[in-house]
C-alpha positions in Angstrom: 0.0 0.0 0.0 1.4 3.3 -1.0 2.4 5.9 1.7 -0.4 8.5 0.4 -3.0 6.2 0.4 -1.9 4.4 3.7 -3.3 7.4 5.4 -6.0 7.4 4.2 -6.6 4.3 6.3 -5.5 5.5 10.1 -7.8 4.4 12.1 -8.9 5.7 16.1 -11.8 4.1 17.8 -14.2 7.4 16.8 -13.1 7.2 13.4 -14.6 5.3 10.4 -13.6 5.1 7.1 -17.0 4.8 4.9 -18.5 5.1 1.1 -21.5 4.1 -0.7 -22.2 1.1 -3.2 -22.9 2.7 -6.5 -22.9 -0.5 -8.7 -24.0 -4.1 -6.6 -21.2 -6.1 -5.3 -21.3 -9.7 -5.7 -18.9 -12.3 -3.8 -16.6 -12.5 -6.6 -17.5 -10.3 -8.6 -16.2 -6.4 -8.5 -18.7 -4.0 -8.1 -18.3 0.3 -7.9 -18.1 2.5 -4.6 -18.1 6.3 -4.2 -15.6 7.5 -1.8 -14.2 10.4 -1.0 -15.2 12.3 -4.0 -14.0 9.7 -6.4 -15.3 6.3 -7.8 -13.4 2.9 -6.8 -13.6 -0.6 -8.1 -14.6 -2.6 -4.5 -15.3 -6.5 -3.9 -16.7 -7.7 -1.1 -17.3 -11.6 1.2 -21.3 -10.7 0.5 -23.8 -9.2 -1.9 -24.0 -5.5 -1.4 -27.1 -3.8 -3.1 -26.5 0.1 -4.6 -27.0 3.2 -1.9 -25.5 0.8 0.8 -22.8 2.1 3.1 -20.2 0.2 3.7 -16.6 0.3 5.7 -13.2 0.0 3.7 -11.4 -2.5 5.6 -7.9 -2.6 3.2 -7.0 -2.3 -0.8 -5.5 -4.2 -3.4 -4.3 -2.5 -5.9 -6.5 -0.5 -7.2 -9.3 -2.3 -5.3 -11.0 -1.3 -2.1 -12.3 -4.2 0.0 -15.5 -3.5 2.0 -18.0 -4.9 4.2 -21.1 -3.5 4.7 -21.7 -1.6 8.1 
């Protein structure tokens, strides 16, 4: 993970890093997430429906992996 985007993931215990589905995620198959202003491929364990929030929990490459919240 590169430096930049690293902090992007500091966490605290009052802090949460969130976006919203914008294209359904399927368990193996990538769907979209809005985030910070800018649209992300994301994959997930579990189906995500659009308009759901959900909580980054790392990246791969250019991939954000969520869960739902």
């Amino acid at each position: 993970m590169s430096t930049a985007f690293s902090r992007l993931f500091v966490r605290q215990a009052d802090v949460l890093i969130a976006a919203v589905v914008i294209k359904a995620i399927e368990p193996g198959i990538k769907g979209r997430v809005a985030f910070q202003g800018s649209h992300w491929d994301a994959e997930a364990d579990a189906s995500i429906p659009e308009n759901t929030p959900v909580k980054i929990i790392g990246k791969e490459n250019i991939t954000l992996k969520v869960e739902k919240l």
